[in-house]
Backbone as CSV, one residue per row, in Angstrom:
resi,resn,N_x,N_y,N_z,CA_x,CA_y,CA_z,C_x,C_y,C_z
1,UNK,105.583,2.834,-145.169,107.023,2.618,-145.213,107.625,3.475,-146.313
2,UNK,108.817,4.112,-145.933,109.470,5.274,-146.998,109.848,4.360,-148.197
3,UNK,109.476,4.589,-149.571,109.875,4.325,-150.761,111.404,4.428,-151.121
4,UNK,111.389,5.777,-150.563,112.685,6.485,-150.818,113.838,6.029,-149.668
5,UNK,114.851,5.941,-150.315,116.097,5.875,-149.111,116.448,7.184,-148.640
6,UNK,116.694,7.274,-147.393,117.297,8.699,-146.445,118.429,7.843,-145.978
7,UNK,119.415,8.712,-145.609,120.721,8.602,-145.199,119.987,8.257,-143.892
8,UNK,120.487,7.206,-143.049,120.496,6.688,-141.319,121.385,7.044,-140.718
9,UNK,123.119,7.163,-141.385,123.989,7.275,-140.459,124.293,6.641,-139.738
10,UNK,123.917,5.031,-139.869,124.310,4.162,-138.698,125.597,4.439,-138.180
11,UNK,126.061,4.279,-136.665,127.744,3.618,-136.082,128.210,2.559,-136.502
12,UNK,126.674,1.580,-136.877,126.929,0.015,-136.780,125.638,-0.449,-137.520
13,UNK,125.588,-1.518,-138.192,124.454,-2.367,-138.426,124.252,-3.359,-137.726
14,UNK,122.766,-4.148,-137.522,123.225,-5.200,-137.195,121.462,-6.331,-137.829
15,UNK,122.085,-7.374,-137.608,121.110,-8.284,-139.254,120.477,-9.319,-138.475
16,UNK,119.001,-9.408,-138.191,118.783,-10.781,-138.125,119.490,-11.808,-139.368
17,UNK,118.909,-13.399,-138.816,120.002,-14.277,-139.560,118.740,-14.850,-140.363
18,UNK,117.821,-15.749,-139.685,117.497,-16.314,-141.238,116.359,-15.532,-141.600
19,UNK,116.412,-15.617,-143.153,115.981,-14.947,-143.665,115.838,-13.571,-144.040
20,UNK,117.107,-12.796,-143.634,117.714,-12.094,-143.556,119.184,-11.837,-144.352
21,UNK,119.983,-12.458,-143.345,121.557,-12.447,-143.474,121.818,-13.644,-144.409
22,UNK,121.303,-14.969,-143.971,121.163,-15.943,-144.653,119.986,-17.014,-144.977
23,UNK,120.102,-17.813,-146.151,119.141,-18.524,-146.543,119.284,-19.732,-146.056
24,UNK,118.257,-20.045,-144.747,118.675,-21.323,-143.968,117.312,-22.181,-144.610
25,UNK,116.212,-21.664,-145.434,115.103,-22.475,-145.912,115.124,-23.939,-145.850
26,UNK,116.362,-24.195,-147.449,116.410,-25.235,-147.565,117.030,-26.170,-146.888
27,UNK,117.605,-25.907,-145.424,118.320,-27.068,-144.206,116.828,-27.426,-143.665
28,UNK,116.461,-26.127,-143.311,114.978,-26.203,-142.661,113.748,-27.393,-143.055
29,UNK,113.971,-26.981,-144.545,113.226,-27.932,-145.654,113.496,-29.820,-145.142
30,UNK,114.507,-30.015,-145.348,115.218,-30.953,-144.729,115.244,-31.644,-143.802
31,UNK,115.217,-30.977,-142.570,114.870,-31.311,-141.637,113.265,-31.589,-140.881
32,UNK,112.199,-30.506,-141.369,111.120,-30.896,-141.559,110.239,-31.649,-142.291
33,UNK,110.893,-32.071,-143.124,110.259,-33.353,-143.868,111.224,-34.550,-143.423
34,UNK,112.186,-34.590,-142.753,112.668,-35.756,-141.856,111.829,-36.258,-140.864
35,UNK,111.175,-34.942,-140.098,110.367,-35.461,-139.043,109.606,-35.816,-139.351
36,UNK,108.762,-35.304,-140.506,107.379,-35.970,-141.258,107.706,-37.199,-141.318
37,UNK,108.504,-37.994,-142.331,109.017,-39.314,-142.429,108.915,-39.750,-141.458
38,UNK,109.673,-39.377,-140.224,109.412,-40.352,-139.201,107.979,-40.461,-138.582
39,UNK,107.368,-39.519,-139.028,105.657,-39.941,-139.042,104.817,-40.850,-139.728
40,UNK,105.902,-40.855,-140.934,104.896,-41.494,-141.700,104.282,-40.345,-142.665
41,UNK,104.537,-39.745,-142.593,103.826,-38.356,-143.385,104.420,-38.028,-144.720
42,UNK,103.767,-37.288,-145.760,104.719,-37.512,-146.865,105.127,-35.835,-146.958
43,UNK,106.220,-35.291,-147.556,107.001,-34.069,-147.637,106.194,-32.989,-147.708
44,UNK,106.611,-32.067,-147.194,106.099,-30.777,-147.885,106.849,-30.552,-149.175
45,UNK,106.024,-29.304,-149.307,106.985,-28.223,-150.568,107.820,-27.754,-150.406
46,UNK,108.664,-27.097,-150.724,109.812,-25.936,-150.079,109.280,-24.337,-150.071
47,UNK,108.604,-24.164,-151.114,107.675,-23.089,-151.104,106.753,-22.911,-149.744
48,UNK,106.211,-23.938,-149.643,104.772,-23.831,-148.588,105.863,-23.385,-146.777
49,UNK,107.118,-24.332,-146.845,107.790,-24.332,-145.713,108.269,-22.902,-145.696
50,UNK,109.231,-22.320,-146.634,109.615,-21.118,-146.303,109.354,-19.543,-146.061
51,UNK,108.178,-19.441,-146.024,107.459,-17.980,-145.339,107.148,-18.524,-143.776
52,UNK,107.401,-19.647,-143.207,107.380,-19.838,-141.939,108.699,-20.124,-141.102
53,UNK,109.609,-20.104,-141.946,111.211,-20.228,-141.514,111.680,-19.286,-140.496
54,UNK,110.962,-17.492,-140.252,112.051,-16.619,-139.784,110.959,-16.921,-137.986
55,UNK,109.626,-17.582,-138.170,108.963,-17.884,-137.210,109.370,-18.884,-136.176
56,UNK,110.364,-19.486,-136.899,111.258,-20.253,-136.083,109.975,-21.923,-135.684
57,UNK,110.566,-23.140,-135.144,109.989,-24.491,-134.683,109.024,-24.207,-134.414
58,UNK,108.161,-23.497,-133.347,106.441,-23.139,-133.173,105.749,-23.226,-134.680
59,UNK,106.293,-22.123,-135.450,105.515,-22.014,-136.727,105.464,-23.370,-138.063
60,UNK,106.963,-23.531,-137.602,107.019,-25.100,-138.515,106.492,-25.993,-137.877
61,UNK,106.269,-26.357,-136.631,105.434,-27.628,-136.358,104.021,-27.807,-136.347
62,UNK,103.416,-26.433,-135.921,102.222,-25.995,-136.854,101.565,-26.183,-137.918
63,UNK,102.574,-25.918,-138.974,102.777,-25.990,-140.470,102.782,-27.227,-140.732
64,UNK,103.642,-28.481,-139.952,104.163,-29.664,-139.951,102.692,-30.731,-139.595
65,UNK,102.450,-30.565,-138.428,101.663,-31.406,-137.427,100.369,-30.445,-137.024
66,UNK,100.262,-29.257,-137.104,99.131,-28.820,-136.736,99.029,-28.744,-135.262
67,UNK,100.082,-28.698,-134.596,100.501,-28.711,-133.211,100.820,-27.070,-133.006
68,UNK,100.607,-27.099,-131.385,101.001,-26.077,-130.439,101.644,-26.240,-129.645
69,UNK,102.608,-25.396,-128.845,103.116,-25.594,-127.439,101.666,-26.319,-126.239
70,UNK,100.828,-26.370,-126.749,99.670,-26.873,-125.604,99.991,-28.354,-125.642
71,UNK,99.886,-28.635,-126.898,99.897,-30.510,-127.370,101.038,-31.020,-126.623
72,UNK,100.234,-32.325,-126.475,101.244,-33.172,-125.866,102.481,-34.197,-126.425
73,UNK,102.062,-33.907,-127.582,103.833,-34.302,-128.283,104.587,-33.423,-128.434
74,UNK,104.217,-32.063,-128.501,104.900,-30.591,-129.054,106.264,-30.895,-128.624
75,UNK,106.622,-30.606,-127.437,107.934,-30.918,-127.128,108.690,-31.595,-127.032
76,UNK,108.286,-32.823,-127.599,109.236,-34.022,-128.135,109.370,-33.717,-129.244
77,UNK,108.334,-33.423,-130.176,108.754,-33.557,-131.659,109.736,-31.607,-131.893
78,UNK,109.543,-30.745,-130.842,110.484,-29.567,-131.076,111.775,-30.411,-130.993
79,UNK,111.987,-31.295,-129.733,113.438,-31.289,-129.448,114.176,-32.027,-130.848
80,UNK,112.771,-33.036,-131.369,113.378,-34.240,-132.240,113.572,-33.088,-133.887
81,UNK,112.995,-32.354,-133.640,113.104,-31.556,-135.125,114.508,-30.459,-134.872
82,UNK,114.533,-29.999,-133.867,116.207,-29.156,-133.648,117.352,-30.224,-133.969
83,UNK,117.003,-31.464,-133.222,118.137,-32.430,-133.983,118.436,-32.784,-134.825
84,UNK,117.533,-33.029,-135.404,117.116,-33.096,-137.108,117.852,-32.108,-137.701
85,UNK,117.728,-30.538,-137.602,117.737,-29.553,-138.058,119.791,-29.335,-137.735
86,UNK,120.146,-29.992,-136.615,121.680,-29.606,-136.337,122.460,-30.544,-137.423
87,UNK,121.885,-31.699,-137.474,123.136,-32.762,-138.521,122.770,-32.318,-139.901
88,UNK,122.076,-31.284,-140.141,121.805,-30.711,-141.406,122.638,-29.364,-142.145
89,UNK,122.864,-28.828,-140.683,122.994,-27.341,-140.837,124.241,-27.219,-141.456
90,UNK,123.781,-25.966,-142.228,124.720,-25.264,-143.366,124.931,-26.018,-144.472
91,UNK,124.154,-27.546,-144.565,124.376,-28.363,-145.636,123.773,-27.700,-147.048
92,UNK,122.754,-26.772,-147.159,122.974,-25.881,-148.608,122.467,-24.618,-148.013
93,UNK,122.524,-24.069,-146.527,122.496,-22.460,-146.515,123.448,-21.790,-147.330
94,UNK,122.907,-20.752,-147.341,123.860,-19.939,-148.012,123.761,-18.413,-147.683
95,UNK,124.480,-17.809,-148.289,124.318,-16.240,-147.925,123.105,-15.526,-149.165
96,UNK,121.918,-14.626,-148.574,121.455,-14.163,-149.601,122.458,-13.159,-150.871
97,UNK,122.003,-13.345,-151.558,122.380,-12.823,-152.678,122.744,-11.061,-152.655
98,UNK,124.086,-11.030,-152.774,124.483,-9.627,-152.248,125.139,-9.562,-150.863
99,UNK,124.605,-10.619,-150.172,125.036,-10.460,-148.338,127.289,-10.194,-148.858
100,UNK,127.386,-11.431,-149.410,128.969,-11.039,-148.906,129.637,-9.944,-149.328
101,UNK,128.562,-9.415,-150.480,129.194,-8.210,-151.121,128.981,-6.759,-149.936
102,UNK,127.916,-7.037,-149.602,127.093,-5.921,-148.410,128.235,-5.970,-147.304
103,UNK,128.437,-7.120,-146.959,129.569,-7.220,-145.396,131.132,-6.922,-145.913
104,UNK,131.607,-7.028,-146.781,132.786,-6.706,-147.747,132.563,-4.928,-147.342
105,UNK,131.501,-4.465,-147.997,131.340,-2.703,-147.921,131.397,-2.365,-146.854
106,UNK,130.724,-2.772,-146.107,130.351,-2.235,-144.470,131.966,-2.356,-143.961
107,UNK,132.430,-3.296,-144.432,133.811,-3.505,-143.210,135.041,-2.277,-143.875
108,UNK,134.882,-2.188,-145.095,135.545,-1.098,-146.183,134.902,0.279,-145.409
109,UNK,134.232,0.188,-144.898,133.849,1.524,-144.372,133.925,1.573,-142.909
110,UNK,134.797,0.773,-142.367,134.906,0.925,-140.871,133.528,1.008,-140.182
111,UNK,132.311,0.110,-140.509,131.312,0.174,-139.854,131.184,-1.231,-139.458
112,UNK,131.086,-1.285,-138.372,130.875,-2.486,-137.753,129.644,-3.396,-137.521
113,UNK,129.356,-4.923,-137.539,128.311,-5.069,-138.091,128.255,-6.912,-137.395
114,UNK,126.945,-6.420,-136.876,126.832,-7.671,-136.332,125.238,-8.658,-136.423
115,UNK,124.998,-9.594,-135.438,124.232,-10.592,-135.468,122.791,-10.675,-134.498
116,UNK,121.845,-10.456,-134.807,120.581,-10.515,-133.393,119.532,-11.657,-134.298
117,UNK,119.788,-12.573,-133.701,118.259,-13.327,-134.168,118.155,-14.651,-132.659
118,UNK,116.800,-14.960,-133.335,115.908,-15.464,-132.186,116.802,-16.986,-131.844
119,UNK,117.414,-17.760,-132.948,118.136,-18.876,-133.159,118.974,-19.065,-131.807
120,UNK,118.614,-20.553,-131.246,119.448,-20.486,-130.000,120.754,-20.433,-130.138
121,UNK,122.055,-20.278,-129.181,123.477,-20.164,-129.673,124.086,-21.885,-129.977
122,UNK,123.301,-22.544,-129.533,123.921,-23.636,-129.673,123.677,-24.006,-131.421
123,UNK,122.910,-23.548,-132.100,122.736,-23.584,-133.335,123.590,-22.401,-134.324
124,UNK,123.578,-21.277,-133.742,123.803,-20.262,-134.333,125.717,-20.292,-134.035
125,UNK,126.547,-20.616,-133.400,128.057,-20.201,-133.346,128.077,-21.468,-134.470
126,UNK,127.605,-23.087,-134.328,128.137,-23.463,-135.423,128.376,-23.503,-137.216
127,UNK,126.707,-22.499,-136.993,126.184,-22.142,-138.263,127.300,-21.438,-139.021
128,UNK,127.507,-20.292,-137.783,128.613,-18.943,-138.518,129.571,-19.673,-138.553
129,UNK,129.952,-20.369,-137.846,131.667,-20.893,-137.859,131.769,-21.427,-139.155
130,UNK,130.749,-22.346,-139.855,130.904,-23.023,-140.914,130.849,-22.493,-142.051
131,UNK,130.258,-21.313,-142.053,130.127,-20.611,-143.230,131.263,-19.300,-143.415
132,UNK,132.111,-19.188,-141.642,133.361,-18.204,-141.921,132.592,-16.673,-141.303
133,UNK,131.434,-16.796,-140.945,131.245,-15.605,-140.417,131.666,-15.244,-138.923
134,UNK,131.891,-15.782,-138.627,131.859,-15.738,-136.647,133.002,-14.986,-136.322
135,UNK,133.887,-14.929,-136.923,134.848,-14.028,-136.151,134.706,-12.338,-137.327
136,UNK,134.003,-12.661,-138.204,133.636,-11.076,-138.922,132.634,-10.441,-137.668
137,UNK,131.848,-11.476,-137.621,130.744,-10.466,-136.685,131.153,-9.785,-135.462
138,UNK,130.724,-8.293,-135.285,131.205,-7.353,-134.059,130.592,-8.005,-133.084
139,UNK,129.504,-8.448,-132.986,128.976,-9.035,-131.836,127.880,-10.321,-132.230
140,UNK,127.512,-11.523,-131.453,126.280,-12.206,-132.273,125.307,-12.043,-130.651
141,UNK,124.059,-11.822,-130.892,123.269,-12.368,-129.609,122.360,-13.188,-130.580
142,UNK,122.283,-14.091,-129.718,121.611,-15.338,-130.022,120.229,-15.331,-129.187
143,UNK,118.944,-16.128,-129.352,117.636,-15.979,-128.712,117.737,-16.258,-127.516
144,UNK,119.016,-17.434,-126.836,119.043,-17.386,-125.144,120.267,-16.833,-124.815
145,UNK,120.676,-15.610,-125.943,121.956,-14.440,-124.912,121.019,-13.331,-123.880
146,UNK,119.797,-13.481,-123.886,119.330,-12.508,-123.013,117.928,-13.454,-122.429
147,UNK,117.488,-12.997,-121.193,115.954,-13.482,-120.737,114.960,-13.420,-121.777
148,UNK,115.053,-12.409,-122.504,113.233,-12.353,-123.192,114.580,-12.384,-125.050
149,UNK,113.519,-12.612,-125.899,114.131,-13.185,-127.154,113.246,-11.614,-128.304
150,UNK,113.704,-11.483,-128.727,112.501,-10.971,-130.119,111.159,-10.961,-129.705
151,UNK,109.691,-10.521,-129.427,110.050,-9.020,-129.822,110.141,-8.492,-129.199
152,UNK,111.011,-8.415,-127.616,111.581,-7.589,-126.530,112.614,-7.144,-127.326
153,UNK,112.647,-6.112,-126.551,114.229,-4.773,-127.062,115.274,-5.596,-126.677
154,UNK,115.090,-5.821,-125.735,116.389,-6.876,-124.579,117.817,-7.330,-126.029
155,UNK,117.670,-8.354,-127.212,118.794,-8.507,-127.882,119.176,-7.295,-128.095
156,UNK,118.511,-6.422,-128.618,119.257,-5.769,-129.655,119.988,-4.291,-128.743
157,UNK,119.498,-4.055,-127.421,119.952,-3.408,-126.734,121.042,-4.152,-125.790
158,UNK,121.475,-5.417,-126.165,122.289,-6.275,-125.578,123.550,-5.921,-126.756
159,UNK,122.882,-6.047,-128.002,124.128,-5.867,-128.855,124.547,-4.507,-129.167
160,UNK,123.646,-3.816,-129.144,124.038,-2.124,-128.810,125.694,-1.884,-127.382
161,UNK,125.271,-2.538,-126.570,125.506,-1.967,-125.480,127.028,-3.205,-125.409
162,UNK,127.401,-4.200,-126.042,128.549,-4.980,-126.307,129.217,-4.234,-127.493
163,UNK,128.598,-3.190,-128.078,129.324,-2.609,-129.188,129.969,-1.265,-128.646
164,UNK,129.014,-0.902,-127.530,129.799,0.121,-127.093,128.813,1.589,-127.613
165,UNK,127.467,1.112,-128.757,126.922,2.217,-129.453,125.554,2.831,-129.047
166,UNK,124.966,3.564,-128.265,123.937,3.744,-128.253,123.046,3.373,-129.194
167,UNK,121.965,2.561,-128.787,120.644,2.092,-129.735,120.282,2.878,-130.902
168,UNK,120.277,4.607,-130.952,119.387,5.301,-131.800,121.285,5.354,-133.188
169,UNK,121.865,5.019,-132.590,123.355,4.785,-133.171,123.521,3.538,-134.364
170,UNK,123.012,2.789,-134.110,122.826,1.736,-134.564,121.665,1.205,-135.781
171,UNK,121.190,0.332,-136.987,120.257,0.319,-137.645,120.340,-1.313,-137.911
172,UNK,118.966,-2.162,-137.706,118.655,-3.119,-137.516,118.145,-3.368,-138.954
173,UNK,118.416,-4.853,-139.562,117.723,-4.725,-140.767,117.415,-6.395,-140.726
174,UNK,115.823,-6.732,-140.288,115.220,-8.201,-140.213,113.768,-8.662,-141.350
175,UNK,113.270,-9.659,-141.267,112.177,-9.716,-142.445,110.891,-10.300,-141.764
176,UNK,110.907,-9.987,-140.355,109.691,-10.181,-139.525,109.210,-9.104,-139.071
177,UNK,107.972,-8.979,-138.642,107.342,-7.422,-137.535,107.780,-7.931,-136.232
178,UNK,108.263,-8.790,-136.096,108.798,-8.616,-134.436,110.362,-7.896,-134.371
179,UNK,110.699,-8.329,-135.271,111.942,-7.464,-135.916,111.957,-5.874,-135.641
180,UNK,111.015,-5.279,-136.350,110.332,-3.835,-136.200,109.696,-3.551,-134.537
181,UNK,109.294,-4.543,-134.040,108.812,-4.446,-133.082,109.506,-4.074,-132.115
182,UNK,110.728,-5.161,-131.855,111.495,-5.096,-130.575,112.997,-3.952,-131.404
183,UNK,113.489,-3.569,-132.454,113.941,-2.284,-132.615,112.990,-1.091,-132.225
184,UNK,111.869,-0.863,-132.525,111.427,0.158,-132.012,110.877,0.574,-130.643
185,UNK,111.028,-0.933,-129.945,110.942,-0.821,-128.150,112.513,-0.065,-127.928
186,UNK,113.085,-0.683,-128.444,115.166,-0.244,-128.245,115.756,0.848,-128.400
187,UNK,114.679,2.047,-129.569,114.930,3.137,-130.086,115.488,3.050,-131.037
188,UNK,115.439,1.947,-131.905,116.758,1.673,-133.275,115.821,2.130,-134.335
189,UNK,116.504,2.519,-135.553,116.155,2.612,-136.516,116.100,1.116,-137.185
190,UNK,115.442,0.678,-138.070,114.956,-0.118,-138.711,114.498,-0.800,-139.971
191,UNK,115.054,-1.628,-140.951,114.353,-1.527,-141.829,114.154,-2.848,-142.524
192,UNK,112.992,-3.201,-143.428,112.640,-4.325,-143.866,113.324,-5.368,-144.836
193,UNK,113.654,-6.586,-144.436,113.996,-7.004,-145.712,113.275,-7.737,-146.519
194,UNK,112.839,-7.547,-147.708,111.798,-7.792,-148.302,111.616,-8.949,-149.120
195,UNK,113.019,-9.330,-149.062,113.449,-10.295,-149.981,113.632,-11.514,-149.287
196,UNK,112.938,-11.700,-148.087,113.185,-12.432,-146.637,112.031,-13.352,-146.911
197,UNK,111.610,-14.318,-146.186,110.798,-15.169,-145.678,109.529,-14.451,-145.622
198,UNK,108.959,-13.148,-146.421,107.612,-13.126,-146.102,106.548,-13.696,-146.401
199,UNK,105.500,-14.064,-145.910,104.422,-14.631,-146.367,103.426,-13.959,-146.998
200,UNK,102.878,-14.241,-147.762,101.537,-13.444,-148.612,100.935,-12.789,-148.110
201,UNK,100.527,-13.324,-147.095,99.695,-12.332,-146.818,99.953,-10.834,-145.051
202,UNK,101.175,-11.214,-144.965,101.868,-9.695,-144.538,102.146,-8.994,-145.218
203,UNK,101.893,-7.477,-144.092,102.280,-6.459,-145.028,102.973,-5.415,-143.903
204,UNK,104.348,-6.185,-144.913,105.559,-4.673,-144.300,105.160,-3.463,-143.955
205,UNK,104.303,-3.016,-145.277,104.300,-1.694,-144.671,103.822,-1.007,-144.109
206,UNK,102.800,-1.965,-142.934,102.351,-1.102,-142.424,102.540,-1.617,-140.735
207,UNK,104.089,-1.862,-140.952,105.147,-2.394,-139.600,105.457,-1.289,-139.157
208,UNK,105.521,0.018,-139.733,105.677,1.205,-139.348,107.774,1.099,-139.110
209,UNK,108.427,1.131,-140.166,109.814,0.173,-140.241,110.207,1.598,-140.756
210,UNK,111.310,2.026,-140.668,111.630,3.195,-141.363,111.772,3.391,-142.701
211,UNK,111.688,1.800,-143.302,111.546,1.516,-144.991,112.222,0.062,-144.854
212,UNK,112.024,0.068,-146.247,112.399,-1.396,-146.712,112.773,-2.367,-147.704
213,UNK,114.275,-2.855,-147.716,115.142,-2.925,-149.083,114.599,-4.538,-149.747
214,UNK,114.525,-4.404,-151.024,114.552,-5.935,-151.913,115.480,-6.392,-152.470
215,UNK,116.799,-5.735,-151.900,117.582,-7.041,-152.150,119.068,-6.619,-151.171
216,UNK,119.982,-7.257,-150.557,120.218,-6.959,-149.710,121.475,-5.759,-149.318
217,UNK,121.855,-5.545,-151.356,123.143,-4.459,-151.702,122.255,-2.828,-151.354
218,UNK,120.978,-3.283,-151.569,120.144,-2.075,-151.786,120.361,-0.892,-150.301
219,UNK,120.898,-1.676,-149.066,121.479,-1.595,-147.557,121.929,-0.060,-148.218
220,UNK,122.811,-0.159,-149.091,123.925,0.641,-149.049,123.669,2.184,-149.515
221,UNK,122.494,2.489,-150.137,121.772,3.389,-150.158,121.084,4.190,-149.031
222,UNK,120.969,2.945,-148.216,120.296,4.211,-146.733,121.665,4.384,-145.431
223,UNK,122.693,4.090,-145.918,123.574,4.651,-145.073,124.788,5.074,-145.583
């Protein structure tokens, strides 16, 4: 992964959300040790929970219960943990550090700038609404605005193509390798956020990402 920043030239950016754009950890936190409780189980950490946050309910119930989509509670306790997770939301997300200053610049520069993450929409319009982003964003696709979710090209060539910008036009900036993955099925440029939900033992750089920023003003250097 390039050390160095090169000019991209984006038309447009566009940001996965958690762990990314914003810090949804500690709702997450919240809500997964709710469901524990109702197990009977006693809390996690907040540490141990959040390098599995941008993996979305599979990885937390895993983490949680030691469950799979195979098990036969899996999909009760997904549906009972999204509920969990909605009477919570935005109760201490927040924007990472730098984000409002980053979306302030981008819009100062007539670059337009929008939303791709895996988060279904029924979670994701109320999220933005509450926090004031939803009508900034040029476009949001959400994980069921298209058939296949992350790491198919399918979002982000969904939000390319609602912007009006050809894919190689555009620069994606998420803190997963499916992130890298499904931009580089799309033809997008790409790059890491480092300061995201990673876990110990990944390694960015060898996502093959066009590089990758630690903190999220740092954006403003590669375009």
């Amino acid at each position: 992964m390039s050390a160095v920043p090169r000019v991209l030239a984006p038309r447009a950016v566009l940001f996965d959300l958690d762990g990314t754009l914003l810090d949804t950890a500690p709702d997450f936190y919240l809500a997964l040790n709710a469901l524990r409780a109702e197990a009977e189980l006693p809390p996690l950490a907040h540490d141990l929970i959040r390098p599995h946050v941008s993996h979305g309910s599979p990885a937390m119930l895993r983490l949680a219960f030691d469950i799979d989509a195979t098990h036969a509670s899996y999909e009760a306790r997904r549906a009972r943990f999204l509920e969990l997770y909605a009477e919570v939301l935005a109760s201490a997300t927040v924007p990472f550090p730098g984000v409002p200053a980053l979306l302030d610049a981008l819009e100062s520069r007539a670059l337009p700038w929008g939303i791709v993450t895996n988060k279904p929409g029924w979670l994701t319009t109320p999220l933005l609404a509450r926090l004031a982003l939803d009508a900034r964003a040029a476009c949001v696709i959400s994980g069921d605005s298209t058939a296949r979710a992350k790491p198919f090209p399918d979002p982000l060539l969904a939000a390319a193509s609602t912007l009006g910008i050809a894919p190689a036009d555009c620069l994606y900036v998420g803190d997963a390798e499916r992130d890298v993955v499904a931009a580089r099925a799309a033809g997008m440029p790409v790059l890491v956020a480092r300061y995201g939900y990673l876990a110990a033992h990944e390694e960015p750089d060898a996502w093959q990402a066009d590089g990758g920023i630690d903190a999220a003003l740092d954006l403003l250097a590669w375009i």
